[in-house]
C-alpha positions in Angstrom: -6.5 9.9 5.3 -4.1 11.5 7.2 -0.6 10.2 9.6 -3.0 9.5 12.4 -4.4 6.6 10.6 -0.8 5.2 10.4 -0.4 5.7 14.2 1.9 8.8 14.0 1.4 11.9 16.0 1.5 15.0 14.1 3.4 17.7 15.7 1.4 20.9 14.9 3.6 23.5 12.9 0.1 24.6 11.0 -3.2 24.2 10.7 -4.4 20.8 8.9 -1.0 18.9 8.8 -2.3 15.8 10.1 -4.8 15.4 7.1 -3.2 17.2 4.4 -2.8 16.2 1.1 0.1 14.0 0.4 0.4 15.5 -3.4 -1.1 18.4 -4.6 -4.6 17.8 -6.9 -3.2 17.5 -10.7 0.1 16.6 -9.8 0.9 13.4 -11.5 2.9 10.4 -9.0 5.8 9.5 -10.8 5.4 5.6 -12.3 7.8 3.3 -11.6 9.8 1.7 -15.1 11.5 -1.2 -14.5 12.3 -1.7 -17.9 16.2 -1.6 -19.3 16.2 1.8 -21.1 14.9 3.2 -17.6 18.0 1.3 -16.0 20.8 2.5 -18.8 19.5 6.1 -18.2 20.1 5.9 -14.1 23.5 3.9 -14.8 24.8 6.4 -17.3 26.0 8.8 -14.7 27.9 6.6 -13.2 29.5 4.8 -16.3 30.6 8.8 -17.5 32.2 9.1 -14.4 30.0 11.6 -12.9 28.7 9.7 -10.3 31.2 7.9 -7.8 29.9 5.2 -5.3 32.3 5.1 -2.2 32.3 1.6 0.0 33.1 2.1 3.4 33.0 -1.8 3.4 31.9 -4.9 1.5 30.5 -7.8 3.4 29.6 -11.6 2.9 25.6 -11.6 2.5 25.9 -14.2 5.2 26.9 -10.8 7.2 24.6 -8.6 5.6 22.5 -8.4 9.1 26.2 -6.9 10.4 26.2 -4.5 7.6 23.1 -3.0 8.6 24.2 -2.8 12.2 27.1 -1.3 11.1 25.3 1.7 9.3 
């Protein structure tokens, strides 16, 4: 099942774009883990200081719809 069946309209850059193969046979998807280890390992960058989050604003959720305007 290709793009098409979504409704898109491939542009052609090559041959078989429009019903290629999203993953390569044999490649494993990665699984999602929702589980707390999984959620320390993604927060450790950014509680050693590697990773910095910058806010250009912080809303209300009553204005979240504003936020997304915003962006």
């Amino acid at each position: 099942m290709g793009f098409t069946s979504y409704g898109a309209v491939p542009v052609r850059y090559g041959e078989g774009l429009a019903d290629g193969t999203a993953v390569a046979p044999g490649i494993p998807l990665p699984v999602p883990d929702p589980s707390a280890a999984r959620l320390r390992e993604l927060a450790d960058p950014y509680d050693r200081g590697v990773l910095r989050v910058h806010l250009r604003a912080v809303r209300p959720l009553a204005r979240a719809a504003d936020a997304h305007r915003a962006a």
